[in-house]
PDB file of N, CA, C and O in Angstrom:
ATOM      1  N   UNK A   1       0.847  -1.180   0.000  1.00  0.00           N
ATOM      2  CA  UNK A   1       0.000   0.000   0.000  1.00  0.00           C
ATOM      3  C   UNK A   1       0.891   1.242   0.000  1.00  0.00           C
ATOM      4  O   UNK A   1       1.904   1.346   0.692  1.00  0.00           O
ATOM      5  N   UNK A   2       0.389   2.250  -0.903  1.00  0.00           N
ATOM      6  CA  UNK A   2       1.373   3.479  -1.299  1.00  0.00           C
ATOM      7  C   UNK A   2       0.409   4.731  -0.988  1.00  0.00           C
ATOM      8  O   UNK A   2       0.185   5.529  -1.898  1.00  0.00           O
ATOM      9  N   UNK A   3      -0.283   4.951   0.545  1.00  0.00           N
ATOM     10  CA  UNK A   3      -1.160   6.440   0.377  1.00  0.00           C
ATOM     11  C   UNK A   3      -0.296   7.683   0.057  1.00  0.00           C
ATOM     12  O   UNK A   3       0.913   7.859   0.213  1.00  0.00           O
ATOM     13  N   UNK A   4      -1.118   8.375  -0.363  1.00  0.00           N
ATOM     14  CA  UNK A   4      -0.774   9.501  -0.825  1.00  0.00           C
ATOM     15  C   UNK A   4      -0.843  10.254   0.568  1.00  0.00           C
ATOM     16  O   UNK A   4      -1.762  10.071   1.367  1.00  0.00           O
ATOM     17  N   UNK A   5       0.605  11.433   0.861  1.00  0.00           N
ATOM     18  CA  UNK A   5       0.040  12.002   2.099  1.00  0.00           C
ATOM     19  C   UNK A   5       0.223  13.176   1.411  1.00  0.00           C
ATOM     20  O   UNK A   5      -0.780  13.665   1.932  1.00  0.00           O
ATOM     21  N   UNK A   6       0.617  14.067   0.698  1.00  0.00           N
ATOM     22  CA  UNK A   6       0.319  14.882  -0.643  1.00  0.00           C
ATOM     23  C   UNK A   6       0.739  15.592  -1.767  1.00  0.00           C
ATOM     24  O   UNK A   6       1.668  15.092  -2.403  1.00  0.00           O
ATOM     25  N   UNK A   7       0.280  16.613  -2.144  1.00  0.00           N
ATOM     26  CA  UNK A   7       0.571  16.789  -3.754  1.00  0.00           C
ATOM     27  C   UNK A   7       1.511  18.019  -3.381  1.00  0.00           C
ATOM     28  O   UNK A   7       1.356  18.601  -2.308  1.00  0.00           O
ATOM     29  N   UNK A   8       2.558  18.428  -4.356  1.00  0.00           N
ATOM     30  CA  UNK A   8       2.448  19.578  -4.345  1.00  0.00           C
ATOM     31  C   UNK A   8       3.247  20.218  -5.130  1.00  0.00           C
ATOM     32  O   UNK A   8       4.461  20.302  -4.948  1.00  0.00           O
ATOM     33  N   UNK A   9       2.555  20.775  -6.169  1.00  0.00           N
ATOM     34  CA  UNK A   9       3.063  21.108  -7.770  1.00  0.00           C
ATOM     35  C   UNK A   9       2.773  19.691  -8.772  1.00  0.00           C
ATOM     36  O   UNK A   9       1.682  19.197  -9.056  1.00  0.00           O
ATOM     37  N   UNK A  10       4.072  19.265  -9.165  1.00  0.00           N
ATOM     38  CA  UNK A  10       3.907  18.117 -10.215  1.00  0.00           C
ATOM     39  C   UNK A  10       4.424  16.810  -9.358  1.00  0.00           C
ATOM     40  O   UNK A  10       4.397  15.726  -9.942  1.00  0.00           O
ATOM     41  N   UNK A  11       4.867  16.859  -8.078  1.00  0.00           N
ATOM     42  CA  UNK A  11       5.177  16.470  -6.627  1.00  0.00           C
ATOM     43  C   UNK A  11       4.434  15.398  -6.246  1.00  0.00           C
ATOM     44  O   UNK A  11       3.370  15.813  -5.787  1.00  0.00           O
ATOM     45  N   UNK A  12       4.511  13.983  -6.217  1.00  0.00           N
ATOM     46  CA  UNK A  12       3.730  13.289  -5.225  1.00  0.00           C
ATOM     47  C   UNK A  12       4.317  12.588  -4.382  1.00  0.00           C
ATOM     48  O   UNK A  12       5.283  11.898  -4.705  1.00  0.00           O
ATOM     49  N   UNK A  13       3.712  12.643  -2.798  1.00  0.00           N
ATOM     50  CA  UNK A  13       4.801  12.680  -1.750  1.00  0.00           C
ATOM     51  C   UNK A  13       4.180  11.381  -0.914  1.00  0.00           C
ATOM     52  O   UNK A  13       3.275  11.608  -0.110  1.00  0.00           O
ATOM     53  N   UNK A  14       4.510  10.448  -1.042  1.00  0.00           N
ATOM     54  CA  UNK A  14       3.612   8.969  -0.309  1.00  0.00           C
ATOM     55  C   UNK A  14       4.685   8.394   0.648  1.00  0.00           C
ATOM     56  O   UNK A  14       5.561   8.957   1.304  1.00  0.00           O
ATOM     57  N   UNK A  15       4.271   6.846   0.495  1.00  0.00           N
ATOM     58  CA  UNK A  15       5.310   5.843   1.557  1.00  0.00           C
ATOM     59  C   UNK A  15       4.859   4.574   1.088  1.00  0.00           C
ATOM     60  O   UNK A  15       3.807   4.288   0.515  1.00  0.00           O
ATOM     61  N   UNK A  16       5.948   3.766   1.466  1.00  0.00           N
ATOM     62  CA  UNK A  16       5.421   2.228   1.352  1.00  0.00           C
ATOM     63  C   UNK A  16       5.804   2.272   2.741  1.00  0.00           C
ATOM     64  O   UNK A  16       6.919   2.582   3.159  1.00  0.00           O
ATOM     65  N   UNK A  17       4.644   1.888   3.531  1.00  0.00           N
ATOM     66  CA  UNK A  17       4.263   1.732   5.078  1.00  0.00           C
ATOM     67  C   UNK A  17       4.798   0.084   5.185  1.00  0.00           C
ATOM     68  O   UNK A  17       5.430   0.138   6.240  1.00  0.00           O
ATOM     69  N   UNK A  18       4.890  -1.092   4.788  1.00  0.00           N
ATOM     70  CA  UNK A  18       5.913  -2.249   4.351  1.00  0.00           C
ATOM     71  C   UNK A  18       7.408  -2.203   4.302  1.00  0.00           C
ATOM     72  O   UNK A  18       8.324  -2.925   4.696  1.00  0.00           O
ATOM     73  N   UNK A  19       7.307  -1.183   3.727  1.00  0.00           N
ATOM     74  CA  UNK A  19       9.084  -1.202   3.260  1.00  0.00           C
ATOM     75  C   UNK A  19       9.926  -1.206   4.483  1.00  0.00           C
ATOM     76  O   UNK A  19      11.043  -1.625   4.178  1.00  0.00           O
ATOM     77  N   UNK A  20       9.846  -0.914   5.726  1.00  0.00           N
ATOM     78  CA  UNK A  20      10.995  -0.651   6.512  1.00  0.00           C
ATOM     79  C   UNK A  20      10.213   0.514   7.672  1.00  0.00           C
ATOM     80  O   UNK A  20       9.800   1.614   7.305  1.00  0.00           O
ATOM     81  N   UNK A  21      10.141   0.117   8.792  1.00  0.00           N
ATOM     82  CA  UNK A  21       9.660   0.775  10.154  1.00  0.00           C
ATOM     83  C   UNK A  21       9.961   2.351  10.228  1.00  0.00           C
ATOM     84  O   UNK A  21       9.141   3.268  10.211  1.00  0.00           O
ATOM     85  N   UNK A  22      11.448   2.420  10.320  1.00  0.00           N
ATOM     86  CA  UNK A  22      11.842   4.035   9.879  1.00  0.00           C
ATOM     87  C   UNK A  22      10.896   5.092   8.965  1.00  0.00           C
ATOM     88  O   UNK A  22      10.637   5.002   7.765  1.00  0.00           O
ATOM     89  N   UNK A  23      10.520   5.996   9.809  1.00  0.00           N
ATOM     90  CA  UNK A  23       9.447   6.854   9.292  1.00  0.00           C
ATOM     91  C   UNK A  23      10.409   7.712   7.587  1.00  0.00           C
ATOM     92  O   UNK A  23      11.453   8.343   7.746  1.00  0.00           O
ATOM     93  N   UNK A  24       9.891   7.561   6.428  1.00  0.00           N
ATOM     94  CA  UNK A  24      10.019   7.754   5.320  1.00  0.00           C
ATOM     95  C   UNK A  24       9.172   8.330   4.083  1.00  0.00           C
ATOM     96  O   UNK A  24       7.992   7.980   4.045  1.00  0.00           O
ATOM     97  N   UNK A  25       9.593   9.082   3.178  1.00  0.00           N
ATOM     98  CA  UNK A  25       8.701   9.577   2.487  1.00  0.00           C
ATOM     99  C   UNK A  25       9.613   9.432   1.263  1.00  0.00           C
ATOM    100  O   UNK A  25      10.838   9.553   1.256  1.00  0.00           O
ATOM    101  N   UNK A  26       8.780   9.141   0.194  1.00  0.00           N
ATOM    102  CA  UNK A  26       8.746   8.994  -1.145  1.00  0.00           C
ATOM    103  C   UNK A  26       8.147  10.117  -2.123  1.00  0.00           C
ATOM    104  O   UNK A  26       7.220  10.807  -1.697  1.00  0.00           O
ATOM    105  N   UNK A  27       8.633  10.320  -3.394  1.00  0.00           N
ATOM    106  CA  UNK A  27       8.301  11.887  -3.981  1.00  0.00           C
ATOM    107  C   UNK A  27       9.188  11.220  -5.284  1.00  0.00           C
ATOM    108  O   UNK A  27      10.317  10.750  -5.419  1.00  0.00           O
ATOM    109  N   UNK A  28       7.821  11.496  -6.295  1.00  0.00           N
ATOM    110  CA  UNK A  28       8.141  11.085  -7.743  1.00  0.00           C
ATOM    111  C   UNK A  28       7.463  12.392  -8.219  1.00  0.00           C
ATOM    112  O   UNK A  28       6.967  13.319  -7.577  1.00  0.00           O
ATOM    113  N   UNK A  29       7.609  12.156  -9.659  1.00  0.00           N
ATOM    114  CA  UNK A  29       7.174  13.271 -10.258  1.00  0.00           C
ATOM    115  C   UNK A  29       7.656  12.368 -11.997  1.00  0.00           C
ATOM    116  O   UNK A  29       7.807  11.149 -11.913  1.00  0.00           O
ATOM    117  N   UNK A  30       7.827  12.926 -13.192  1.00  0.00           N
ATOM    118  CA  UNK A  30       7.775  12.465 -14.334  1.00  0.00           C
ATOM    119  C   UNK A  30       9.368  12.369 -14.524  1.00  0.00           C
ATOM    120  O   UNK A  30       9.913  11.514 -15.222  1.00  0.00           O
ATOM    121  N   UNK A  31      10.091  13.456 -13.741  1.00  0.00           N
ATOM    122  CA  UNK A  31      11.097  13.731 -13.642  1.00  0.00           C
ATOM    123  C   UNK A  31      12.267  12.484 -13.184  1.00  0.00           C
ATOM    124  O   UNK A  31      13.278  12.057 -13.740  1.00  0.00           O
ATOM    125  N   UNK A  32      11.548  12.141 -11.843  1.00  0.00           N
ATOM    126  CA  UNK A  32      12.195  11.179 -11.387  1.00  0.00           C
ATOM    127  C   UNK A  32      11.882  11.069  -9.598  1.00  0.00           C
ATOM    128  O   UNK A  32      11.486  11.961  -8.849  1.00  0.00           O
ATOM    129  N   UNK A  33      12.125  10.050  -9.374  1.00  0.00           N
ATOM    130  CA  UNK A  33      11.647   9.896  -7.576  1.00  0.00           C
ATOM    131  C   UNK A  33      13.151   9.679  -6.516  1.00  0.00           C
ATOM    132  O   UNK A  33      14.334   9.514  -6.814  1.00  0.00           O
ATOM    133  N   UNK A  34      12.569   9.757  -5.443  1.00  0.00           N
ATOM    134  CA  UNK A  34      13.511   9.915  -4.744  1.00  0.00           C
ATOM    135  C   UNK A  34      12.799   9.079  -3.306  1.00  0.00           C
ATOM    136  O   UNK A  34      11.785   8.383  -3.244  1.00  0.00           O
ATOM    137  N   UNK A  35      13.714   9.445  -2.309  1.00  0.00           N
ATOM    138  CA  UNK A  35      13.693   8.835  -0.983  1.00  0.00           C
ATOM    139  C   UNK A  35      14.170   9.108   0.242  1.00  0.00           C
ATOM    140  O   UNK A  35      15.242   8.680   0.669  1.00  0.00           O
ATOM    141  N   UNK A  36      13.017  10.182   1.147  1.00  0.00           N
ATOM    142  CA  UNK A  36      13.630  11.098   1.954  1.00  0.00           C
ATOM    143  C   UNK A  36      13.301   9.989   3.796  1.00  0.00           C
ATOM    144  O   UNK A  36      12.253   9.601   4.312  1.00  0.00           O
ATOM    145  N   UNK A  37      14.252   9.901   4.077  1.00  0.00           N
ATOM    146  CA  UNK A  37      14.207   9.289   5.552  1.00  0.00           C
ATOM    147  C   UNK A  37      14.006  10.916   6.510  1.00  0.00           C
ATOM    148  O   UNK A  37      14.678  11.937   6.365  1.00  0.00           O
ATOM    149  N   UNK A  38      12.700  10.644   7.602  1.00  0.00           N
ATOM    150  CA  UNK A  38      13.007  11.941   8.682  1.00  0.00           C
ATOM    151  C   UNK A  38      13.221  11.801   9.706  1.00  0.00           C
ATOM    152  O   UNK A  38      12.821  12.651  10.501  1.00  0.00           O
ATOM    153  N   UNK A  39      14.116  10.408  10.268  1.00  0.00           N
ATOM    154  CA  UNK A  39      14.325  10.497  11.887  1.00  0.00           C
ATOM    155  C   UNK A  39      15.642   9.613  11.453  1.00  0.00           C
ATOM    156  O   UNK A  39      15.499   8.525  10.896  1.00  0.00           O
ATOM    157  N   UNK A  40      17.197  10.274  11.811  1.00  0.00           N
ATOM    158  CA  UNK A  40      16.900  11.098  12.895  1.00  0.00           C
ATOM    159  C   UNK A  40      16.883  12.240  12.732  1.00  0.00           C
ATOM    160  O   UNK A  40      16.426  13.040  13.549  1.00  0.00           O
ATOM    161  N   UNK A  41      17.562  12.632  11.248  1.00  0.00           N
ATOM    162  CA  UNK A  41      17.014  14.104  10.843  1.00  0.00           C
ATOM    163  C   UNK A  41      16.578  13.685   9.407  1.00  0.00           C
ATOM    164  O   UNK A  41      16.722  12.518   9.046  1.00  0.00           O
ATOM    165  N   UNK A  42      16.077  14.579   8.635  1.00  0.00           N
ATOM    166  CA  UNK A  42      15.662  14.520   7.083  1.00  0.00           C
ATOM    167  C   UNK A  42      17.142  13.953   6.274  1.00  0.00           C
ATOM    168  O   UNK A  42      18.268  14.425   6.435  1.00  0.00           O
ATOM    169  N   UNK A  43      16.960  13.419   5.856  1.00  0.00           N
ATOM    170  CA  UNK A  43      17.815  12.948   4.371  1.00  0.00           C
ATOM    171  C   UNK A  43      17.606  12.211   3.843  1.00  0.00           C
ATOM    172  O   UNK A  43      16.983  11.197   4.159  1.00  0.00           O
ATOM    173  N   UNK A  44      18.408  12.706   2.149  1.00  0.00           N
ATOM    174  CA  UNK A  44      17.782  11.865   1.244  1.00  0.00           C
ATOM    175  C   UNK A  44      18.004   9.981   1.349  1.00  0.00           C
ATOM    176  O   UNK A  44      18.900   9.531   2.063  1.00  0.00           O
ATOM    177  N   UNK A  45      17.581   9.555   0.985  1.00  0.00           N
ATOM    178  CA  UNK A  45      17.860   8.395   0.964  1.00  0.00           C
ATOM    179  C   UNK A  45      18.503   7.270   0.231  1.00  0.00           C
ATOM    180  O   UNK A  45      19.264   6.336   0.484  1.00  0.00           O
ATOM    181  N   UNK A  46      17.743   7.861  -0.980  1.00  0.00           N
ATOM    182  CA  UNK A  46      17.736   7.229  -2.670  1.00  0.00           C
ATOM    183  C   UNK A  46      17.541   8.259  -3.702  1.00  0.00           C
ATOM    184  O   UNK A  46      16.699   9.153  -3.614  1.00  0.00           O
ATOM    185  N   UNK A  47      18.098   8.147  -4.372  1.00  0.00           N
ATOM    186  CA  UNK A  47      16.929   8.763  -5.694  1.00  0.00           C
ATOM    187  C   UNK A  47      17.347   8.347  -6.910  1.00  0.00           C
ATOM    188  O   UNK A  47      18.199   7.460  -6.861  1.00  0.00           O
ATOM    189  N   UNK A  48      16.803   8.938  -8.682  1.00  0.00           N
ATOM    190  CA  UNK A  48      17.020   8.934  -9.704  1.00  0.00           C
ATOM    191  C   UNK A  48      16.373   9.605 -10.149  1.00  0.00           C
ATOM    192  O   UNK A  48      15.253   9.868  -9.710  1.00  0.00           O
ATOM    193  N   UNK A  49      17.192  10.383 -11.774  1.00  0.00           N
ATOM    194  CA  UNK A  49      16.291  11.311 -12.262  1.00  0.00           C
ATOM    195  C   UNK A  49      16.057  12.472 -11.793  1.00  0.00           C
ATOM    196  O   UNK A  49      15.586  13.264 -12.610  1.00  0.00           O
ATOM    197  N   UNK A  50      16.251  12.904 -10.591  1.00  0.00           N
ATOM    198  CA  UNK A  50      16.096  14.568  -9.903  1.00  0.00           C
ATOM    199  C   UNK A  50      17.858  15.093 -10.210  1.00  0.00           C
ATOM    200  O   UNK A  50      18.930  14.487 -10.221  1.00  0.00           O
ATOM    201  N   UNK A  51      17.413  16.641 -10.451  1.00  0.00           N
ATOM    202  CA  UNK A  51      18.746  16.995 -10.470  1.00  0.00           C
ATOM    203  C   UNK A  51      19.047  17.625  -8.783  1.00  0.00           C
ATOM    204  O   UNK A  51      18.152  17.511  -7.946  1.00  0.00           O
ATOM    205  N   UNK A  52      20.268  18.222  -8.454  1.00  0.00           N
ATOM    206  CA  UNK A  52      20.380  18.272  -7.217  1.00  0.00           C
ATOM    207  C   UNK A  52      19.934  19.548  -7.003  1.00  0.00           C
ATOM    208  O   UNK A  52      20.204  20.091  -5.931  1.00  0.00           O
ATOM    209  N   UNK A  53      19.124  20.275  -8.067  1.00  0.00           N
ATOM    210  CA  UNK A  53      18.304  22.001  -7.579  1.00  0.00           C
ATOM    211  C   UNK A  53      17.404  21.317  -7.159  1.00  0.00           C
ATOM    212  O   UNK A  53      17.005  21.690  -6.056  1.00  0.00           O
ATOM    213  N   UNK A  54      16.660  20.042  -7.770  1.00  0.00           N
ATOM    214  CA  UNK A  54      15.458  19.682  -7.288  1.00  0.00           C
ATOM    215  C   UNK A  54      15.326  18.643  -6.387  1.00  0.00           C
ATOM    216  O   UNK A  54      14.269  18.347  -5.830  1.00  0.00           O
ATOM    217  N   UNK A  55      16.510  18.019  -6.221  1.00  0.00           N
ATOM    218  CA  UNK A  55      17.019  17.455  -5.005  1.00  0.00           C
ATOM    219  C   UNK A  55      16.873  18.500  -3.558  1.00  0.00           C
ATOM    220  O   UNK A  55      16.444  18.020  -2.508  1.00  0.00           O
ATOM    221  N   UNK A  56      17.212  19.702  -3.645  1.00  0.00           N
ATOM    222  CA  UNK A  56      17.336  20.497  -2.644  1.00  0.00           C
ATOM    223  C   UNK A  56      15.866  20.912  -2.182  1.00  0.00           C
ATOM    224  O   UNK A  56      15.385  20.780  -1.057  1.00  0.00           O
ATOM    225  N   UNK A  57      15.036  21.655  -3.776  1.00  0.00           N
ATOM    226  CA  UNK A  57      14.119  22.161  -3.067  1.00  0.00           C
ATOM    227  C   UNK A  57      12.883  21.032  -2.622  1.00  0.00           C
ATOM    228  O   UNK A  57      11.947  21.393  -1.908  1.00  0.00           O
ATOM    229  N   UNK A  58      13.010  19.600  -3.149  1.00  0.00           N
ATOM    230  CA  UNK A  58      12.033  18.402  -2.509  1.00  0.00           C
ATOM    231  C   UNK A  58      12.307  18.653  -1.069  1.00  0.00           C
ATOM    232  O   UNK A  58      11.370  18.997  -0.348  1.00  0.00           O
ATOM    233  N   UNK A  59      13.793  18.481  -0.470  1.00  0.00           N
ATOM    234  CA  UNK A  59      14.348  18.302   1.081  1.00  0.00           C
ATOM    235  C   UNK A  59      13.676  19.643   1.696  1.00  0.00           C
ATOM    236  O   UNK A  59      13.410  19.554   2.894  1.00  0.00           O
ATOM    237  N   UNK A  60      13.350  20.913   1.044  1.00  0.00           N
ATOM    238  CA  UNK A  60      12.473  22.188   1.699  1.00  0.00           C
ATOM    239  C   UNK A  60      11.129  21.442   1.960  1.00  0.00           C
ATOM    240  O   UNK A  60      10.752  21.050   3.065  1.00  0.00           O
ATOM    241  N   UNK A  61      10.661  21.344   1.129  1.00  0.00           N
ATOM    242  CA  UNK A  61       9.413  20.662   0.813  1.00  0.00           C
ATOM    243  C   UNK A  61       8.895  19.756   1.830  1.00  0.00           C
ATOM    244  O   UNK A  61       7.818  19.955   2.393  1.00  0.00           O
ATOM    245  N   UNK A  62       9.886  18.459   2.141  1.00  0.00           N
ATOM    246  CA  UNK A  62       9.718  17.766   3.012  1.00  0.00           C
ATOM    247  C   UNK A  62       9.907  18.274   4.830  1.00  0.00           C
ATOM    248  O   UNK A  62       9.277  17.847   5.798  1.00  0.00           O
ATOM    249  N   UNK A  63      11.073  19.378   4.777  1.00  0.00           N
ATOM    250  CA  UNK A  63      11.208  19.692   5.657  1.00  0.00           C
ATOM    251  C   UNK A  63      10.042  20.876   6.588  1.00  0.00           C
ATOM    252  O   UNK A  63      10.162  21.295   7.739  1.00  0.00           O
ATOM    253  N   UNK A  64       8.833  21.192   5.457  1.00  0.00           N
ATOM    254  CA  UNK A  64       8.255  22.137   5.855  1.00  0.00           C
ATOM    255  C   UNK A  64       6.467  21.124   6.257  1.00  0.00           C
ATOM    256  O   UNK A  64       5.579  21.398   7.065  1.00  0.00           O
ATOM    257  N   UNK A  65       6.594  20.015   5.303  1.00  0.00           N
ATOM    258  CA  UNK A  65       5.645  19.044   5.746  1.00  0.00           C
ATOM    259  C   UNK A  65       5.886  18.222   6.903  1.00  0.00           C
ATOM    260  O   UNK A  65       4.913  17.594   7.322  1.00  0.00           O
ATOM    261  N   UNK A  66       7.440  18.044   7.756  1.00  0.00           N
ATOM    262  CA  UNK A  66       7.471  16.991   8.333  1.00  0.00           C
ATOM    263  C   UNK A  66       6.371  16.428   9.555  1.00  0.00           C
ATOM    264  O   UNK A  66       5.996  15.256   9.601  1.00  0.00           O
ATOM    265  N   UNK A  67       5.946  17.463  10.499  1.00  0.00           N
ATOM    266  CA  UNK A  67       4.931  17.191  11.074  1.00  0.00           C
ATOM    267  C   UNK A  67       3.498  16.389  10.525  1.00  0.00           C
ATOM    268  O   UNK A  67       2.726  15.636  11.118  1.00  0.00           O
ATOM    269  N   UNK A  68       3.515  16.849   9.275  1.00  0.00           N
ATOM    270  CA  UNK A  68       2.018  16.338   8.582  1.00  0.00           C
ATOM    271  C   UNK A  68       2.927  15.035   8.453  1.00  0.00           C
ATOM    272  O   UNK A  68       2.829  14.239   9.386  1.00  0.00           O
ATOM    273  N   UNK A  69       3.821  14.708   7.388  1.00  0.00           N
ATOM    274  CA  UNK A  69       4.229  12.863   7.028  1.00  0.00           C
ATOM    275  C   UNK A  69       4.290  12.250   8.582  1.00  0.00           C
ATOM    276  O   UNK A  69       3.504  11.350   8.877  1.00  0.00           O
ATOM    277  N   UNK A  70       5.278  12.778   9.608  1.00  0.00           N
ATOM    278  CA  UNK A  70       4.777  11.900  10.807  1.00  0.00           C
ATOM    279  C   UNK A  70       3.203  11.343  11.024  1.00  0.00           C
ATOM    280  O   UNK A  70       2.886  10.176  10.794  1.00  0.00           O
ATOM    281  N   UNK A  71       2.175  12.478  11.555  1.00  0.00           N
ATOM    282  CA  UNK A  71       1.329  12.432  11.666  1.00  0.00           C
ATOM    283  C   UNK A  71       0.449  11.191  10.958  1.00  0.00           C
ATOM    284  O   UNK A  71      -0.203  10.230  11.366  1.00  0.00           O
ATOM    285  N   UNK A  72       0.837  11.811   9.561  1.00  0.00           N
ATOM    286  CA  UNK A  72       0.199  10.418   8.891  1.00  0.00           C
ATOM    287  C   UNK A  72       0.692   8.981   8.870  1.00  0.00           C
ATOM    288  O   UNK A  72      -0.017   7.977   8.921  1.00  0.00           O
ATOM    289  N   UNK A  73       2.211   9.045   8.774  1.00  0.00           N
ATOM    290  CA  UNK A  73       2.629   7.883   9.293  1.00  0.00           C
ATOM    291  C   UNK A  73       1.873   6.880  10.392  1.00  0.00           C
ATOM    292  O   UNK A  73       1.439   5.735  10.266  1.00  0.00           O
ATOM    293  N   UNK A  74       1.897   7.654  11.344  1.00  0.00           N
ATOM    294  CA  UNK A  74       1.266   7.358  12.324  1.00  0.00           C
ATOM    295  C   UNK A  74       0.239   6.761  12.625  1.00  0.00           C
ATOM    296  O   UNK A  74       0.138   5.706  13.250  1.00  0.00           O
ATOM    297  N   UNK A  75      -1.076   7.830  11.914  1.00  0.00           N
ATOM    298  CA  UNK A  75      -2.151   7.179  11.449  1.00  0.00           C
ATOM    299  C   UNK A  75      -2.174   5.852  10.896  1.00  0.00           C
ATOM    300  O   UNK A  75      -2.982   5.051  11.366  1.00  0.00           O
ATOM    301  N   UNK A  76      -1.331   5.472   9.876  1.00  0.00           N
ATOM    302  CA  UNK A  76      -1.633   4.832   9.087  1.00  0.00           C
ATOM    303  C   UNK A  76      -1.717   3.407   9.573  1.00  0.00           C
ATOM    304  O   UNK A  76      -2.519   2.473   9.549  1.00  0.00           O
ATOM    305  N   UNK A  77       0.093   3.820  10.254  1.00  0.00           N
ATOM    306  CA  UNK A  77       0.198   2.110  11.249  1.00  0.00           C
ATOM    307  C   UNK A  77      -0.798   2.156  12.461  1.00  0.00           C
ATOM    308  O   UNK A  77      -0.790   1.239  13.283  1.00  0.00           O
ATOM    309  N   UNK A  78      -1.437   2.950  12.546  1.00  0.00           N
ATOM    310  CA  UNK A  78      -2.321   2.678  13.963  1.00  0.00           C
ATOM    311  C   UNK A  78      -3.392   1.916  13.075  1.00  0.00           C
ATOM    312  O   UNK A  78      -3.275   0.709  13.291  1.00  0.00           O
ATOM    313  N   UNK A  79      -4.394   2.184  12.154  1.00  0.00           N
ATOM    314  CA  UNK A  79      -5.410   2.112  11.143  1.00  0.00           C
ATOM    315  C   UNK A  79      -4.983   0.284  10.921  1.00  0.00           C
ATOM    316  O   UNK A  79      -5.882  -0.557  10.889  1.00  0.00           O
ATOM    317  N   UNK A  80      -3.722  -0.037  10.806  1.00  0.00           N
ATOM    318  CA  UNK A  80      -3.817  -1.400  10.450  1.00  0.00           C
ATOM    319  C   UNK A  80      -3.684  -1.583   9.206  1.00  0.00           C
ATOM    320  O   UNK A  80      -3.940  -2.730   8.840  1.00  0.00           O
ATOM    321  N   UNK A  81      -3.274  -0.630   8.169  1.00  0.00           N
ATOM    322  CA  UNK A  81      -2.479  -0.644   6.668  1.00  0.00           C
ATOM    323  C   UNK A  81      -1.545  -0.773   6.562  1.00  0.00           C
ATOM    324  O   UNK A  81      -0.951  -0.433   5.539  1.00  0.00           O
ATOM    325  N   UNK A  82      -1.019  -1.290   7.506  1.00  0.00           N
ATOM    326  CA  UNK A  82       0.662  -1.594   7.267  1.00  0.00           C
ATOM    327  C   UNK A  82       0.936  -2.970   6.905  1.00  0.00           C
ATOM    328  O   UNK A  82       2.094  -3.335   6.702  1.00  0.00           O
TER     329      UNK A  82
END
């Protein structure tokens, strides 16, 4: 399962809640996807296809959502979609 926790621009910012316990966020676009870990601080993880301007401004991006991806994280494994 891949929810969407959200959009923003051409931006889609999800998780595979499966993949690995460590709270994580995922962000594709046509461009290319990537793989931002946020504990114990934000960083990237993975990626392909992003250049590193858009490498940088995803890590803003993520860094200005992080409360919301916890949150939902959270939700999600409580909900029983994991």
């Amino acid at each position: 399962m891949s929810p969407t926790v959200f959009k923003e621009g051409k931006y889609r910012f999800y998780f595979f809640s499966k993949e690995e316990m460590r709270i994580h966020i995922h962000v594709i676009s046509q461009d290319g996807e990537a793989k931002f870990w946020l504990e114990p601080i934000i960083a990237l993880a993975n990626y392909s296809g992003f250049s590193k301007k858009q490498l940088n401004f995803l890590q803003k991006i993520v860094e200005k959502h992080k409360n919301e991806i916890i949150k939902k994280w959270k939700e999600h494994l409580k909900s029983g979609n994991n």
